[in-house]
C-alpha positions as CSV (number, residue, x, y, z in Angstrom):
1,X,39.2,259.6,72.3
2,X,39.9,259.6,68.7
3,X,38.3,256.5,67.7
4,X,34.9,257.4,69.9
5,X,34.4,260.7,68.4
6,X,33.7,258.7,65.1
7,X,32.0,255.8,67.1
8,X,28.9,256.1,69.2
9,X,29.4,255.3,72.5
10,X,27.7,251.9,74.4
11,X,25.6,252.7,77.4
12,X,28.0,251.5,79.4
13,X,30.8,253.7,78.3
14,X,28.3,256.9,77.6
15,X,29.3,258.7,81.3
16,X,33.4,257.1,80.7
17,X,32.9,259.4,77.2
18,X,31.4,262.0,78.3
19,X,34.1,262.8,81.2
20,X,36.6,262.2,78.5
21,X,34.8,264.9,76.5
22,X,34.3,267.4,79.0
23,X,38.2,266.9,80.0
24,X,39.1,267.6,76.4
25,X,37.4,270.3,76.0
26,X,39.0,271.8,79.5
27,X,42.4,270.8,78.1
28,X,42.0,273.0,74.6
29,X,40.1,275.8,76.0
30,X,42.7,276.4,79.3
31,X,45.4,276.9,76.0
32,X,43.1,279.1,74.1
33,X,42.7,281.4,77.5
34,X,46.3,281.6,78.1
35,X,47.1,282.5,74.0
36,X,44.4,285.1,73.9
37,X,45.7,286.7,77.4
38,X,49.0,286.7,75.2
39,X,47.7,288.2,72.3
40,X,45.4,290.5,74.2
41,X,48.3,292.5,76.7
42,X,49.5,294.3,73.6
43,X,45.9,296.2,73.8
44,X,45.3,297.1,77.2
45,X,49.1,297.8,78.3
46,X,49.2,300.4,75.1
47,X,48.5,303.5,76.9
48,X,51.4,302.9,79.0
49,X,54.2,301.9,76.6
50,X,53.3,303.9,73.5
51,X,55.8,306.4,74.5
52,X,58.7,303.7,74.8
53,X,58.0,303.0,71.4
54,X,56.4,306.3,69.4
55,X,57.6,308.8,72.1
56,X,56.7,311.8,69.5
57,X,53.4,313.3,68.8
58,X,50.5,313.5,71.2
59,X,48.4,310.6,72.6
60,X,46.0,309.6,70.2
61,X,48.9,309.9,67.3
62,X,50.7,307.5,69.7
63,X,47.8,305.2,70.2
64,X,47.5,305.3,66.6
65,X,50.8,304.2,65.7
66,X,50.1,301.3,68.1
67,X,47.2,300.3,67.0
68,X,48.6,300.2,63.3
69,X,51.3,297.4,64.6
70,X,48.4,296.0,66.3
71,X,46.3,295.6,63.4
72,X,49.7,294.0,61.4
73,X,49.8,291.3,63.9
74,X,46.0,290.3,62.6
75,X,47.3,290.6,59.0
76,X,49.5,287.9,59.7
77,X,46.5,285.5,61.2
78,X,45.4,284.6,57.3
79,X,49.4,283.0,57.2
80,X,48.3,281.4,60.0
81,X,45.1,280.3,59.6
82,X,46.6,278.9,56.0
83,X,49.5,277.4,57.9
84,X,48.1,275.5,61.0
85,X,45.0,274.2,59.0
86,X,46.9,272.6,56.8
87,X,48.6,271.0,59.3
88,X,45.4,270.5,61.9
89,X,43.8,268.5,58.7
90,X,46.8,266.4,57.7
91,X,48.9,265.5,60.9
92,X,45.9,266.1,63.5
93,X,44.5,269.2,65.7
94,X,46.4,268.9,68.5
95,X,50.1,268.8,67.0
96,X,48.5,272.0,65.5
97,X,47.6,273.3,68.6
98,X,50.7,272.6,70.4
99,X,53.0,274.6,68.0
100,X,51.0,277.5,68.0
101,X,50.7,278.2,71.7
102,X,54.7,277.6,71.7
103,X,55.0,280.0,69.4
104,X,52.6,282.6,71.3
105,X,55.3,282.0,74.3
106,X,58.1,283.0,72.1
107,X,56.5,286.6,71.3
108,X,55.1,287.3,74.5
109,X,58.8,286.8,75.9
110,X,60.2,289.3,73.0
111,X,57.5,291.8,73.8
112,X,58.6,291.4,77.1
113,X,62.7,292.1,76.7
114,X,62.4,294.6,73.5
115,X,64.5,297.7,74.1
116,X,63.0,301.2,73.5
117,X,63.5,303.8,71.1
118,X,65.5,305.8,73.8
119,X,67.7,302.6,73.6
120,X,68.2,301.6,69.7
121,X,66.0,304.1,68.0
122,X,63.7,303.5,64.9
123,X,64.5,299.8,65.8
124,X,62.4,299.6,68.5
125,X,59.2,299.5,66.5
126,X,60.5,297.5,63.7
127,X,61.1,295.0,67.0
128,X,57.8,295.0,67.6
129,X,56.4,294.9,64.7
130,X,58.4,291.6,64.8
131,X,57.1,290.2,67.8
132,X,53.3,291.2,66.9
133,X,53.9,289.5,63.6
134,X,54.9,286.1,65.3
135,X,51.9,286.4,67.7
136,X,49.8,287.2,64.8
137,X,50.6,283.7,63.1
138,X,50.0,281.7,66.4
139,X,46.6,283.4,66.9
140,X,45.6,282.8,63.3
141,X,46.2,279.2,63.5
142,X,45.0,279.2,67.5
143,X,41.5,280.0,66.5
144,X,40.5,277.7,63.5
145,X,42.3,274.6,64.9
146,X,40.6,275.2,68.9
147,X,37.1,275.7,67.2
148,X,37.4,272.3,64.7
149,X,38.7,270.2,67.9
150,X,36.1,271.3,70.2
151,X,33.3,271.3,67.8
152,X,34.7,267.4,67.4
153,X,35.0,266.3,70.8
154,X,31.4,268.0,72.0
155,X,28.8,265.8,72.4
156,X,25.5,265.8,69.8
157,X,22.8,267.6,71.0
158,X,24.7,270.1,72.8
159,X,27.5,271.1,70.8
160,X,26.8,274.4,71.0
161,X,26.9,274.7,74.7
162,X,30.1,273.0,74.7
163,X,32.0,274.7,71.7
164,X,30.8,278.5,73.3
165,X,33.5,277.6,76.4
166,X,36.0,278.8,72.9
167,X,35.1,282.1,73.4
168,X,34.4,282.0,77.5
169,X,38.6,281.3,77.6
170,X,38.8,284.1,74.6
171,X,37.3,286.9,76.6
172,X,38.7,285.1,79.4
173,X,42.4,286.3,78.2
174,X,40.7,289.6,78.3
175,X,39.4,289.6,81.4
176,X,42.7,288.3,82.5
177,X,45.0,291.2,80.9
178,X,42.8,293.5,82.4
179,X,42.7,292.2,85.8
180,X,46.9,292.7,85.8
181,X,46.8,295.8,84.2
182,X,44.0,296.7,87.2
183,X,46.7,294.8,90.1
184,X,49.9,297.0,88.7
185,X,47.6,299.7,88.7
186,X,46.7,299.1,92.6
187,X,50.8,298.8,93.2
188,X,52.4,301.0,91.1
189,X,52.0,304.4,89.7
190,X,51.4,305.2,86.4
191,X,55.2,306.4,85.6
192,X,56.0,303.3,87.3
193,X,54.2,301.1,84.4
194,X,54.9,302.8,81.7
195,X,58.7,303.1,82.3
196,X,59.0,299.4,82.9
197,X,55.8,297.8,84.7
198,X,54.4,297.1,81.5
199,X,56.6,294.6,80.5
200,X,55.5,292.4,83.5
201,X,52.3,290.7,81.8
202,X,53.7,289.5,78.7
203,X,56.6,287.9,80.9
204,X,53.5,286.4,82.9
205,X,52.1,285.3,79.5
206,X,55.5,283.2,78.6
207,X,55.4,281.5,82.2
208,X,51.8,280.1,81.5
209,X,52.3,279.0,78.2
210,X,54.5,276.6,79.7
211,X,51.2,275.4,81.5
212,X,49.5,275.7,78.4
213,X,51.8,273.6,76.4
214,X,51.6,270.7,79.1
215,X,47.5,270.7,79.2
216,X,47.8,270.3,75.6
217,X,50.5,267.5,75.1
218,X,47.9,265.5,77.0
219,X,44.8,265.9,75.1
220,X,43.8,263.3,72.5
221,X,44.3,264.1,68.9
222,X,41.6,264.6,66.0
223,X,41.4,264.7,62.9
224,X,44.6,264.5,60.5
225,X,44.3,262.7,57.0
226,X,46.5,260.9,55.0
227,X,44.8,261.9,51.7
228,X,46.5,263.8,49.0
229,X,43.6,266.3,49.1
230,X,43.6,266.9,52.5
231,X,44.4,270.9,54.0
232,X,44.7,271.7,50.3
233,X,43.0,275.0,48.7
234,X,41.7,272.8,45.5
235,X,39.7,270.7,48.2
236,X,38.5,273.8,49.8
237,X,38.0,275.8,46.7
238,X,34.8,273.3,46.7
239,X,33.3,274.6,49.1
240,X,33.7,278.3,48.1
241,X,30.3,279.3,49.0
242,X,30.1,278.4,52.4
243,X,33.6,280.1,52.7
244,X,32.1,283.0,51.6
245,X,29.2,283.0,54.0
246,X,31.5,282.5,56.5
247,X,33.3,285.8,55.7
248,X,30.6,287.9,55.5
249,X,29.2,286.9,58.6
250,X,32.5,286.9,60.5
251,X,33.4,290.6,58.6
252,X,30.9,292.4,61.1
253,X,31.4,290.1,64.3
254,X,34.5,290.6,64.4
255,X,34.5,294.1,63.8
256,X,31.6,294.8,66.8
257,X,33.2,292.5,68.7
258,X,36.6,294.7,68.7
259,X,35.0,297.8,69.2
260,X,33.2,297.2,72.3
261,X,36.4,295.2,74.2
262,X,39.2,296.1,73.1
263,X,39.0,299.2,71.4
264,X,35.9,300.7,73.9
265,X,38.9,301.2,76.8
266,X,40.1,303.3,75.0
267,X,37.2,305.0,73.5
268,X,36.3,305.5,77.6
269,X,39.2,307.3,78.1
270,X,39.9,309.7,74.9
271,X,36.2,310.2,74.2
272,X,34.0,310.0,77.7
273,X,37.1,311.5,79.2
274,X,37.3,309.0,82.0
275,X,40.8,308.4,84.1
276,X,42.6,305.3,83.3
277,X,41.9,303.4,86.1
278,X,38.3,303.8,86.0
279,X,37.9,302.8,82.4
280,X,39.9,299.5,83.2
281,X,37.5,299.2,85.9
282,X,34.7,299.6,84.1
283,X,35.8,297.3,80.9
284,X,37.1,294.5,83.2
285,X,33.7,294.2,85.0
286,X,32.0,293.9,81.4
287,X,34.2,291.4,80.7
288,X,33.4,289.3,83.3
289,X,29.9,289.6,83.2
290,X,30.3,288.9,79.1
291,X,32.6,285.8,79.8
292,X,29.9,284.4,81.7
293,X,27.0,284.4,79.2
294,X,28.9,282.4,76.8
295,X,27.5,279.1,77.4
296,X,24.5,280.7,77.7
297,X,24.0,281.6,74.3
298,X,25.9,278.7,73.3
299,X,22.8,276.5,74.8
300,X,20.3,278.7,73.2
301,X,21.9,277.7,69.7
302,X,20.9,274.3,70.3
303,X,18.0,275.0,70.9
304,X,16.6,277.6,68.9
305,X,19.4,276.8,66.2
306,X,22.8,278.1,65.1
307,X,20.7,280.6,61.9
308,X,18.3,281.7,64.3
309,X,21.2,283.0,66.7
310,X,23.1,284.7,63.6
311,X,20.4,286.3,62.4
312,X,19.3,287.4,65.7
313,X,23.3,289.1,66.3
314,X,23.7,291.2,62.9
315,X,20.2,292.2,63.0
316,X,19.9,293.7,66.3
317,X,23.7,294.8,66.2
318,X,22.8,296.9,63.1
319,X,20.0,298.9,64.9
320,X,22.2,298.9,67.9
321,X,25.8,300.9,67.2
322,X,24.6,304.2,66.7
323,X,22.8,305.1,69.6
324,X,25.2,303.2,72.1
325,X,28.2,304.2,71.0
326,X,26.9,307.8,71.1
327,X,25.4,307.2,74.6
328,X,28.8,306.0,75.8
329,X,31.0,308.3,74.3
330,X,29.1,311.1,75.9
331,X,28.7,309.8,79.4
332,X,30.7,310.2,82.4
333,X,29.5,307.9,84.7
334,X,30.9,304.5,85.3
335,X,27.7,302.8,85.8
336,X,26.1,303.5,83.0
337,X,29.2,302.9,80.8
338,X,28.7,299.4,82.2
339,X,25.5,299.5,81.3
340,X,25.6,300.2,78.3
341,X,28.7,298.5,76.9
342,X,27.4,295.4,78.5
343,X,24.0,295.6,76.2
344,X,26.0,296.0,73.3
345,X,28.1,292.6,74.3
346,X,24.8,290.6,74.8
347,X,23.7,291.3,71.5
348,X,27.2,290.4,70.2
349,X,26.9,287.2,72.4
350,X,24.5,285.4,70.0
351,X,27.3,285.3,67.2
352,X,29.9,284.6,70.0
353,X,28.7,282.2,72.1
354,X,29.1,280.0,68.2
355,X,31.3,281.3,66.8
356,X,33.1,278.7,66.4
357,X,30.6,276.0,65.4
358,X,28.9,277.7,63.7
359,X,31.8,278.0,61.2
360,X,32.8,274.6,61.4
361,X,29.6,272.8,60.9
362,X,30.3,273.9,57.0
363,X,33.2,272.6,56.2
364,X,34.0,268.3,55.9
365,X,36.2,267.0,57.9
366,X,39.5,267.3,55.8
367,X,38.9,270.5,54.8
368,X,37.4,271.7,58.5
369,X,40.5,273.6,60.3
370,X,41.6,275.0,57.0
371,X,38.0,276.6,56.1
372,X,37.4,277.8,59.8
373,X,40.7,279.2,60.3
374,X,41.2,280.8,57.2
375,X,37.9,282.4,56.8
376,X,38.1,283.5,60.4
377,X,41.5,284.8,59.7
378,X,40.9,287.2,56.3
379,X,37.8,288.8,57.9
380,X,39.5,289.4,61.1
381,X,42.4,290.3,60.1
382,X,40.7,293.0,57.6
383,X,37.5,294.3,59.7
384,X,38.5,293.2,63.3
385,X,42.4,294.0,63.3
386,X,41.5,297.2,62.1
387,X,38.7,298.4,64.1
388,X,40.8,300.2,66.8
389,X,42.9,301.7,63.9
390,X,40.0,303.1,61.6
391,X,38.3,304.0,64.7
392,X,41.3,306.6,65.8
393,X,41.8,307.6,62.2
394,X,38.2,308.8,62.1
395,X,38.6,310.4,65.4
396,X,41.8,312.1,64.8
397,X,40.3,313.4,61.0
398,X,37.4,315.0,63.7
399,X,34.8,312.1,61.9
400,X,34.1,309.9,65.2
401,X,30.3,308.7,64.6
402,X,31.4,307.8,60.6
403,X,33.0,304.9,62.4
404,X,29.8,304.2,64.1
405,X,28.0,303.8,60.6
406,X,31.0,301.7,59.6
407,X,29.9,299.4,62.1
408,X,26.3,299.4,61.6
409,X,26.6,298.9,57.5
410,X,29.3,295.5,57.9
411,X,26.5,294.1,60.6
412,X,24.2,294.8,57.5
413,X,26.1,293.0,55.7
414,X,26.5,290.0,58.0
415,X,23.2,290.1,58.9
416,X,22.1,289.1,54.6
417,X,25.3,286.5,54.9
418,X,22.5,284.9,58.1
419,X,19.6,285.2,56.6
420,X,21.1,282.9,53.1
421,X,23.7,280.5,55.5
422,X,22.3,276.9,55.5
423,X,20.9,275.7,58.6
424,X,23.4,273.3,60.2
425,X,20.5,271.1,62.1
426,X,19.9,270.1,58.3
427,X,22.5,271.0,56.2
428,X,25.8,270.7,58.1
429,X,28.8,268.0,57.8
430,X,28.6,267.5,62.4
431,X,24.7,266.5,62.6
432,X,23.1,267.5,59.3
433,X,21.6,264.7,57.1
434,X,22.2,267.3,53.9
435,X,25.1,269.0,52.9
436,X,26.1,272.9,52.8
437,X,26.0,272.3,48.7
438,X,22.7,271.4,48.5
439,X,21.0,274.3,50.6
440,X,23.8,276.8,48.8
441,X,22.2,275.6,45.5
442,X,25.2,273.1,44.2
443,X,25.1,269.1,44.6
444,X,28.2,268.1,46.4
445,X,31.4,267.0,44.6
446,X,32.2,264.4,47.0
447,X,30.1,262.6,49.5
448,X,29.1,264.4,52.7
449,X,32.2,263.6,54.7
């Protein structure tokens, strides 16, 4: 596998490659479902064991004290994005990927066993705080090393389609989280879950790592380079205006993208006033239906191009967050919630659906997980980590639709960071005959890698 990403196959070996391609890409992306699931339990199972943890104050002061660890864990993904790229673009992508979804097991099975603050006090958040910290590290690394190796092993001419199965197994762990938070909610009552049910999914999280761990000793390893310069910030410091595209476009998808999944649960229930069970209803439904327009969009990239798609996302998103997220928060009825949550996700699809390509068609080969991960990780860790948390802080200070414009002025942002990104068809280091220097206005240093 290694040596025909780099080598064209023959005819007779085109459908051989192409299996082994597809298979890969199965391999990598069943991991990346199974650390997002991981990651993602914290976030849906907070309504129920924010009293364990923060058992003074009233619900939103709860929720905000949980989302605050919550958005720690994502401060911790620029460590790992640093971390796991460097070792993605030295040693290879999948010895990358193997220790982080290890390492995702070992915080899911803290979460899991952590003793309250009825048990050991102030200790119990500092725990968790612990645990969320740990995950934090694996998911920074998870996402830039995942979107370099399936960008790699996807075939020309459709890597788009192929790389946008990234995000399919990232709402995926969403849908996932959701579907056994709706199961326990089917079983058990809701003083059953939040005095110990809760702790069942992250115990289910540990078990399929193990599954997780075993898809990925299989897969084929990529990349890895024995040169000094390799995963280094002087070789990336190069490249700083791509990097810098990167962010700004990442800043407000990552923000939307947090505020109408994870965050909008909880929106349904402490601003459209709907029960618990219906607004997990409700969000795991959008999920699903968003999970499946991945490839989708992912198609239409290669078609229409990865800039057109970009510009597309923060251009529409900006005229769109306002009126929906007032239409939501001030409707009751299930229906239309899915409605118009699910409108607001297939706008978000267009960035989505590349997310991962889109960065890693800008950065060379030795320098690829570090820039993707790294960039990923700052912006997400600053805009997306801490969407649920400014989002309650505006609400509790009686300011709800400021967050709205929040929203709106980052897509603004990111939609200017489209409009000036190179276009990868031409100036990209997977298919481009160009480089990202040249279209950003600087010759290249090096030669296009």
């Amino acid at each position: 596998m290694a040596d025909s990403i780099g080598i064209a196959p023959s005819a007779a070996d085109a459908a051989a490659d192409r299996r082994r391609r597809i298979m890969a890409i199965v391999g990598s992306s069943s991991g990346n479902l199974v650390e997002w699931y991981d990651f993602y339990c914290y976030a849906f199972f907070a309504i129920y064991f924010a009293p364990a943890f923060f058992p003074k104050g009233d619900a939103t002061s709860q929720l905000l004290q949980t989302a605050g660890i919550f958005a720690v864990g994502f401060f911790m993904r620029p460590i790992g994005g640093w971390l796991f790229g460097r070792i993605a673009d030295r040693v290879g992508r999948r010895t990358s990927m193997v220790i982080s979804v290890l390492m995702m097991c070992a915080g899911s099975l803290f979460i899991g066993i952590l003793p309250t603050y009825e048990t050991v006090g102030a200790a119990a958040p500092i725990l968790l705080l612990l645990a969320r910290m740990l995950q934090g590290l694996s998911v920074g690394g998870e996402y830039g090393t995942s979107a370099t190796y399936m960008s790699e092993v996807a075939l020309k001419g459709h890597r788009g389609f192929f790389a946008s199965f990234q995000y399919v197994t990232l709402i995926g762990g969403q849908l996932l989280a959701s579907l056994v938070l709706i199961v326990l909610q089917a079983v058990m009552t809701s003083e059953q879950i939040t005095a110990f049910g809760w702790r069942i999914p992250f115990f289910i999280g540990a078990l399929a790592a193990i599954v997780a761990l075993y898809l990925r000793r299989s897969l084929a390893e990529t990349g890895g380079s024995d040169k000094e310069d390799a995963g280094t910030f002087s070789e990336l410091f190069k490249h700083w205006r791509a990097f810098c595209v990167v962010l700004a476009y990442t800043a407000g998808g990552s923000l939307v993208f947090y505020t109408f999944t994870t965050y909008m649960q909880k929106y349904l229930v402490n601003t459209a006033h709907m029960d618990k069970t219906t607004a997990s209803r409700t969000m795991t439904a959008v999920l699903l239906v968003y999970m499946m327009v991945q490839p989708f969009f992912g198609w239409l990239s290669d078609r229409i191009g990865r800039k057109a798609n970009m510009i597309l996302y923060s251009g529409l998103g900006a005229l769109m967050v306002v009126p929906l997220m007032t239409a939501i928060g001030s409707n009751t009825d299930p229906y239309l919630a899915f409605l118009y949550i699910t409108l607001g996700l297939l706008v978000v699809s267009f960035y989505t659906g590349i997310s991962g390509i889109v960065k890693a068609e800008l950065f060379p080969t030795k320098v690829r997980a570090l820039g993707v991960g790294l960039s990923y990780a700052l912006a997400n860790a600053t805009f997306g980590g801490t969407a649920e948390y400014v989002a309650l802080w505006f609400k509790d200070s009686g300011m709800e639709t400021t967050f709205f414009w929040y929203v709106t002025v980052l897509l603004a942002i990111a939609f200017v960071a489209s409009v000036i990104m190179p276009n990868p068809k031409v100036h990209g280091y997977l298919d481009g005959a160009g480089t990202v220097e040249e279209a950003l206005g600087k010759k290249p240093a090096l030669a296009h890698a």
